[in-house]
N, C-alpha and C positions, 0 to 999 in steps of 0.2 A: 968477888963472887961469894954468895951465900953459904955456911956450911951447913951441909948434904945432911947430917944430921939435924938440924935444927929446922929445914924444911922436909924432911920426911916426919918427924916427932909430930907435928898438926895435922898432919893427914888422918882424916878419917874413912877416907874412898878413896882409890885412884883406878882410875880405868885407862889402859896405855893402847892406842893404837900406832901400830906402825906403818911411816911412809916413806923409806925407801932401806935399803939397807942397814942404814948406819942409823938411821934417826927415827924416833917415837915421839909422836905426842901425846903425854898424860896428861889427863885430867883430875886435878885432886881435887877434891870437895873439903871445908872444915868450917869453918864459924863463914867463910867466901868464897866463891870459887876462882880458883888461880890455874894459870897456864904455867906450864914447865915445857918445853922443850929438852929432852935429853940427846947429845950425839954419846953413842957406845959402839966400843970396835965391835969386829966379827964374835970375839970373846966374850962381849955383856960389860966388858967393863967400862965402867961411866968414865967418857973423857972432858964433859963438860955440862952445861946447861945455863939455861937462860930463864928468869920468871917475871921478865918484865914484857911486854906488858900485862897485864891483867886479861884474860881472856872477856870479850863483851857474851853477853848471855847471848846473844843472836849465834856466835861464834861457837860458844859451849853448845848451842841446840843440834848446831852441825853436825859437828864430831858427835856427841853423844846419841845422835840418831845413826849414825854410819855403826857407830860399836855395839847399839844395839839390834841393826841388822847384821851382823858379823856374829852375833853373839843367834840371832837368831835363825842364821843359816846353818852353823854348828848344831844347834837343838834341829834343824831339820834334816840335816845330813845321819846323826844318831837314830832318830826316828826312822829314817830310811831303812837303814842298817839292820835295825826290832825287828819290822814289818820282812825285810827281804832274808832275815835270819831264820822267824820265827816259825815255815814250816808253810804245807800246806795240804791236800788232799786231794787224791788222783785216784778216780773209780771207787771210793770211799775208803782208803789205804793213808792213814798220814804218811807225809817225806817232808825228811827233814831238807832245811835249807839252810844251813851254817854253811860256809865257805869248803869245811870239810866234806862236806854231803855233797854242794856242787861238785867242785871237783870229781870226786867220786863218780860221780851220776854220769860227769862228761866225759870219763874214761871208757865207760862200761858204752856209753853211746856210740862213741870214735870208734871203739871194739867191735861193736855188733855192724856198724856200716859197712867194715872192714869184712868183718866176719860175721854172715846174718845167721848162721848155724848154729851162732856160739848161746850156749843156757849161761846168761847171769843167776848169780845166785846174791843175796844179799840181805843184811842181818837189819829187819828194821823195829821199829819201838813193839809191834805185835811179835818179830819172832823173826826167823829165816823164811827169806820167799824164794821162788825161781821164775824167774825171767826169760822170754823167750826176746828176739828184736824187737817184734812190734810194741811189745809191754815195754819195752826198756827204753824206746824209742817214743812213746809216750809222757812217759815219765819224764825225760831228758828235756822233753820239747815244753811241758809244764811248769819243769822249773824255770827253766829258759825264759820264757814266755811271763815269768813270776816275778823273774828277777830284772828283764827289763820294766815292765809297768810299776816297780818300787822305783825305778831309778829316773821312767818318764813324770808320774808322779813328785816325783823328789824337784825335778826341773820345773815343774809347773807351781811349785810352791815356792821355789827360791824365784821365779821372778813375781811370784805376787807378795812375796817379800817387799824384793827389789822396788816394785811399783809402790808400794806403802800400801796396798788392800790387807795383805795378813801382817797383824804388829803384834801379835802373842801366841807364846808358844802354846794356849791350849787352841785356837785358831788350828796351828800347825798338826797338832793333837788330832782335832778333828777331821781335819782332812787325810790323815794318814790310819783312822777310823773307819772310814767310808768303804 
């Protein structure tokens, strides 16, 4: 067997996917491109490898196209994330949408269903407001409403991914634009 140093030392690129547990397939790039197979316990630690044979370019297109849909479901998923973070605007009042803000917002909604008497009060980027249920109930249903269509959106781009229609991330960009 090869030593690990002397075939890491040429690497110029390596992009590692994993297929099942225990086992990754790297792809190194350097003056050729070469296949590695690694098996590594639960721990990462390398228990062996293989870099025979030489990966055929049809072979490299494969992988390298799956890790750059991997790589560009990740940039769609983060996107997601901006867009369903970033906030949005109810009766012309920004509300925020960080995970902390939901939360928040579905407390005070659960509250008011509960209890429709009850005045939210709540501190936002213009100041403190007061809240009656229907406003609160509103709001609640906005973000809702906000946070699914990031996430329906998000699924409508990861299978145009999938399909190979979007292959870059300002594609992705665009669509999370819209």
């Amino acid at each position: 067997m090869p030593d690990t140093a002397d075939a890491s030392a040429a690497v110029d690129q390596r992009t590692t996917k994993r297929v099942s547990a225990n086992w990754s397939v790297a792809i190194m790039q350097s003056a050729g491109v070469s296949y590695v197979a690694e098996a590594r316990d639960e721990a990462g630690e390398l228990l062996g490898y293989d870099i025979d044979p030489p990966l055929t370019q049809s072979a490299y297109d494969v992988v390298a196209e799956e890790v750059q849909r991997a790589q560009l479901l990740g940039y769609a998923a983060a996107a997601r994330y901006r867009k369903e973070t970033g906030g949005i605007s109810v009766a012309g009042q920004p509300i925020a949408t960080d995970r902390e803000s939901q939360a928040l917002i579905s407390g005070a909604f659960a509250l008011v269903q509960q209890q429709p008497q009850t005045v939210i009060r709540f501190k936002t980027p213009g100041g403190f407001v007061t809240l009656d249920a229907a406003q609160m109930s509103a709001i609640a249903i906005a973000v809702a409403q906000h946070v699914q269509a990031c996430f329906a959106l998000e699924a409508d781009v990861a299978a145009d991914i999938t399909s190979g229609e979007i292959i870059t991330p300002a594609e992705i960009d665009a669509a999370f634009a819209a």
